[in-house]
N, C-alpha and C positions, 0 to 999 in steps of 0.2 A: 605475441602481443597481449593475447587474454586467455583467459582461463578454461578448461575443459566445460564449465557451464556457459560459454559462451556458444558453443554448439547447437548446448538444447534451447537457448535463449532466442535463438538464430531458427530453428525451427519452427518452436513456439508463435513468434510472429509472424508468422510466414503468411496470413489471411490477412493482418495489415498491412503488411511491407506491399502483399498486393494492392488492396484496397487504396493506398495510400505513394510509397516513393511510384510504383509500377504506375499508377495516373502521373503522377510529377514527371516522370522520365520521360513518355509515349506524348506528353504535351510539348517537353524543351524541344523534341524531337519539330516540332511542325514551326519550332520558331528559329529566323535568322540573326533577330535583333532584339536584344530585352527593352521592352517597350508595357506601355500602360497596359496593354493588353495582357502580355503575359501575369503581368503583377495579379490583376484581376481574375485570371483562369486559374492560378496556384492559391489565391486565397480562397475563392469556390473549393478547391479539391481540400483543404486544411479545413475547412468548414464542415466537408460533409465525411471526415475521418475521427471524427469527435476529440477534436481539439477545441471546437469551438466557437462563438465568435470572437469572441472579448482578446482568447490569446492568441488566435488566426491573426488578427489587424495588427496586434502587436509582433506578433514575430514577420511580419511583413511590411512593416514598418521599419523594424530593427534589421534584416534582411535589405532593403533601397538602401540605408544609411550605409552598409558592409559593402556593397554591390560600387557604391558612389565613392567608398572612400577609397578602395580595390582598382577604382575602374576600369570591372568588368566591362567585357562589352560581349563574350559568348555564353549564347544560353548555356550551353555543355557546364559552363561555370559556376551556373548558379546554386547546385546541389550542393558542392564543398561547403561553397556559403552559406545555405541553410542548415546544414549540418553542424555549421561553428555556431548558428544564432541558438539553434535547440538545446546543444550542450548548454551555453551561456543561459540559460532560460532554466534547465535543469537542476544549474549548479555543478561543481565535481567534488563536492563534498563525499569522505565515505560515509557508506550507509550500513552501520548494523545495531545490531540488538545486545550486543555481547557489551557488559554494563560494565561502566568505567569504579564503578566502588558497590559494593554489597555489604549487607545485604538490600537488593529491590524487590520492589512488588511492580509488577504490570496489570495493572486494568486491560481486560481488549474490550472492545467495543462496534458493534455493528449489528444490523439489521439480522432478524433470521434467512437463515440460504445466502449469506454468502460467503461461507466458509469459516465462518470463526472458530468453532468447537476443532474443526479439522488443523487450521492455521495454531490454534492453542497447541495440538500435539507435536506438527512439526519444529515450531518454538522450542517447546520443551526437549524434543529428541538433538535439534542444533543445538543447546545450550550446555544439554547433558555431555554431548562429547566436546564440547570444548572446557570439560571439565570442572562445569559448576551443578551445584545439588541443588536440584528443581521440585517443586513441588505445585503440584496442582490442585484451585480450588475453583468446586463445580456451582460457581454463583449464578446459571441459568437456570433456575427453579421452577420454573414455567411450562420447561416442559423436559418430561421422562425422556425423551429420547435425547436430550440435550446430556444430560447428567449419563445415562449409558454408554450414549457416543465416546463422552469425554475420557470414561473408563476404559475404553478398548484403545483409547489413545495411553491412556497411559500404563496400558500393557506393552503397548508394541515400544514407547517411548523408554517404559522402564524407568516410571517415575512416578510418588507415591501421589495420591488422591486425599483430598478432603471433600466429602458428602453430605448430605441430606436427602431424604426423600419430596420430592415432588411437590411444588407448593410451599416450602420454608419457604422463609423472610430471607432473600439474596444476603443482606445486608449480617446475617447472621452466620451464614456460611464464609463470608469473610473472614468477621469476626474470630469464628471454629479455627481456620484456615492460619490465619497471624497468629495464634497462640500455637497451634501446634509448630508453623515455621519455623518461631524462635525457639523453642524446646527442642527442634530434633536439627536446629544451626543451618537452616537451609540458606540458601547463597540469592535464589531467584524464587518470587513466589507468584504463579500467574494466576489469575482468576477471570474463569468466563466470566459474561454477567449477560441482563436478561436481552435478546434484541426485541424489542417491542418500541415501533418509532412514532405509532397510531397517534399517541396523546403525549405531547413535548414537555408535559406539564408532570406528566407521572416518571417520565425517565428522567427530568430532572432530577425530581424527590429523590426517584431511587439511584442518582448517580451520586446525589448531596450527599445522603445519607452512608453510601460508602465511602465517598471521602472523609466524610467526618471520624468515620471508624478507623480509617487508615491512619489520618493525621494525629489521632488522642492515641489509639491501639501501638503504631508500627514510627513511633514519628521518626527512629534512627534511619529508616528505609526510604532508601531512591525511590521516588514514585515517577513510574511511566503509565502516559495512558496510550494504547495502540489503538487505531480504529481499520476496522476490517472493512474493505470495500471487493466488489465483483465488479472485474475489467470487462465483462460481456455486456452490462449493463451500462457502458457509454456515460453519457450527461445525466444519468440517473442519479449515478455512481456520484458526482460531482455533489447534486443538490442535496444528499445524506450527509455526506460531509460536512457541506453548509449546516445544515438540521442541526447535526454533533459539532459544529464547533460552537453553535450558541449556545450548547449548555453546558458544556465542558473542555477545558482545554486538553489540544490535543496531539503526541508529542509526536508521534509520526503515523503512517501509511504503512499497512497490509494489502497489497492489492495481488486478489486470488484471479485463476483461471485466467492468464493472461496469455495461455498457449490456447489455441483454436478459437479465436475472436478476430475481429477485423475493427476492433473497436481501441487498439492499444493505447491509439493517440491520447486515449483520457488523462494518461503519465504527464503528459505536459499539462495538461489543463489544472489538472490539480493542484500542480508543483508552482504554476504562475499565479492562480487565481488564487489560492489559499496558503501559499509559501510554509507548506508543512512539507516534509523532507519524507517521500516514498522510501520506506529501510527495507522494507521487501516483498521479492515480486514470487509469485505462484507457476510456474510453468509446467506442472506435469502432476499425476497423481502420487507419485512417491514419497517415502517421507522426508527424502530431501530435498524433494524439490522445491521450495520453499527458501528461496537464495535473497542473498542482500541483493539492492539494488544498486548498479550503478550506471550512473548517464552517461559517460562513454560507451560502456561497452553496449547501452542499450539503442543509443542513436546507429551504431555501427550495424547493429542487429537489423534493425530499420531500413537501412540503408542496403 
């Protein structure tokens, strides 16, 4: 039914499946009759799995409508049905990166620590074997070890780099980056940029200011912006989003470190609350681990 990454996906979660179905189970367990109570004790447990409030209420709300129109009447039953309300909430949309027309440029976007530079490489190493010419450009100028990192990534990635040293104008390394794309015909062209979220005022300018490059610079090119989130960071994770979607729109979700957490429920929250479409999840250190995401096989994982 699913794929060998469904294994490690399965794994992966394995700190919220506890955290979370393992409460849901050990509770249907002490009830004979689904009643207000129960409603009450499963949206407690949804609540403190950082799903939420806002999508806790609603997927429990959507869940009595499933339950009534079913009519359930054994707890034992109520999982199936949460389980079809989470998918419906998720979407079964597929999710990847792999670009319907080139040449694109990707924007990623996110806070520092939480995987971007790293999430950049694995991009680039998924895109390169499925047969497109990648090119990376080191628009985090901020900081030297940003611009290093990115290079060891694209050794192991085996995909070329565009640089500056430490301190250039991001906006310039872009710029470097689109001329040389289209001189040497590359297919995908990704560029870190800086994560600094302190002042909403200054990443605006400098997110303006690389769009404005891309659209005059690159206008034949698919523009995607990714934004990179850390699934350990719970409801954090949620309000950076919020942060990044006021100042730039944003086309999907990167969500790292999403094996050894007990905080995975964020996948829903994100997906309800800001109806941006998670394209891929982090489960391991390698460099493929970094897989599309999808909400079947993810609610299963769960489950």
């Amino acid at each position: 039914m699913f794929g060998g990454f469904f294994g490690k996906l399965k794994e992966g979660l394995t700190k919220t499946k506890d955290n979370f179905t393992g409460k849901i189970s050990s509770m249907l367990n002490l009830y004979v009759n689904i009643d207000e109570d129960l409603f009450e004790e499963l949206e407690e447990i949804l609540i403190t799995s950082d799903i939420g409030v806002e999508t806790s209420l609603d997927i429990i709300d959507n869940l009595r409508e499933k339950i009534k129109e079913k009519k359930i009447k054994d707890p034992k039953e109520v999982i199936p049905c949460l389980k079809e309300v989470i998918i419906d909430m998720l979407g079964d949309e597929e999710n990847s990166i792999i670009p319907e027309k080139t040449p694109e440029i990707i924007l990623v976007i996110g806070v520092n620590g939480v995987g971007k530079t790293t999430s950049i490489g694995k991009m680039s190493h998924k895109l390169k074997n499925n047969g497109f010419k990648v090119l990376m450009a080191a628009g985090d100028t901020f900081r030297a070890a940003a611009i290093e990192q990115l290079e060891v990534w694209s050794q192991r990635a085996g995909v070329d780099i565009i640089r500056q040293q430490e301190g250039s104008d991001p906006a310039a390394v872009v710029f470097d980056s689109i001329q040389a794309a289209k001189a040497r015909k590359t297919d995908v062209l990704i560029c870190d940029t800086a994560g600094r979220l302190h002042n909403k005022k200054n990443l605006m300018d400098e997110l303006s200011k690389i769009n404005r490059i891309v659209e005059r610079e690159y206008s034949e090119a698919n523009k995607k912006t990714y934004l990179v989130l850390d699934a350990t960071t719970g409801q954090n994770a949620l309000q950076q989003a919020k942060q990044f979607t006021q100042v730039c729109n944003v086309d999907g979700i990167i969500l790292t470190k999403l094996d050894g957490t007990a905080k995975g429920g964020i996948v829903i929250s994100i997906k309800h609350q800001l109806n941006i479409p998670v394209k891929l999840i982090g489960v391991g250190e390698g460099i493929d681990d970094l897989q599309n995401f999808n909400s079947r096989e993810f609610v299963e994982a769960l489950f």
